[in-house]
N, C-alpha and C positions, 0 to 999 in steps of 0.2 A: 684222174677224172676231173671234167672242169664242168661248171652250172654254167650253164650261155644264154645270159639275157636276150628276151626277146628283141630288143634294141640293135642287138647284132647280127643277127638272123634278117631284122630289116634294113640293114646297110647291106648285105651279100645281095640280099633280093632285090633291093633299089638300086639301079648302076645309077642312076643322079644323086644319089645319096653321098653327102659329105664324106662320110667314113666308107665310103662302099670299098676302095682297094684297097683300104688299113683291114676292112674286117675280111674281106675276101681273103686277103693272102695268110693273114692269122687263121680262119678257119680250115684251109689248106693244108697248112701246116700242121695245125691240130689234129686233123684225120688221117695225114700221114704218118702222124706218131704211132698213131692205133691206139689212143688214149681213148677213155671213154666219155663220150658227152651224152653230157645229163639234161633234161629242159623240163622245167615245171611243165604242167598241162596246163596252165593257164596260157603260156606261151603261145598254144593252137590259138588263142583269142586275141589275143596282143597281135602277134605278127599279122593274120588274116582282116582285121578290121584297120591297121595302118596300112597294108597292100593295098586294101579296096579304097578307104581314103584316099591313100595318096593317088590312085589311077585313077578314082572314080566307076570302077569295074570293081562290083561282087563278086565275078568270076576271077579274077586275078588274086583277089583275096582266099577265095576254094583255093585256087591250084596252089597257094604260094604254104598251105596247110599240109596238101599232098606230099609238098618236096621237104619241110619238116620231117612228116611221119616216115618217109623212106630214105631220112639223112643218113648216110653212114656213121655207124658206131653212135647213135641216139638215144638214150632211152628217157622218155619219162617218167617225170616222179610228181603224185599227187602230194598239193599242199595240205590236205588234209591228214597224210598217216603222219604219225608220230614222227617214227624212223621213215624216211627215204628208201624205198625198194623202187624197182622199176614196174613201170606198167605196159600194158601189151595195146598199143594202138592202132 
């Protein structure tokens, strides 16, 4: 199980992004292990307000939220519980 900063979540989503084919092929590879990834919920706010930043598109920032919440093998975990359980998004 890996915790995947929102930082890399917005290099997959940015193809101009510096990192975008280091993190693309890493998160590739990670899903094909069929390992679990884990994403704060904060992360919904992190990635969607750097999409719309960076396009200048609100809507870019929605959809780029959408393609988070139905990542394969995703779950998130609120910063608020003690222990880390997953949550249903």
């Amino acid at each position: 199980m890996s915790v995947v900063d929102a930082s890399v979540w917005v290099a997959v989503l940015m193809a101009g992004d510096a990192n975008h084919d280091a993190a693309s092929r890493w998160l590739r590879a990670h899903v094909e292990s069929g390992e679990a990834t884990l994403l704060p919920t904060l992360a919904l706010t992190e990635v969607s307000g750097a999409v719309a930043c960076r396009t200048g598109d609100s809507s870019a920032g929605a959809r780029a939220t959408d393609l988070l919440r139905s990542a394969p093998g995703a779950a998130f975990v609120s910063l608020m519980n003690r222990e880390p359980r997953p949550l249903l998004v």
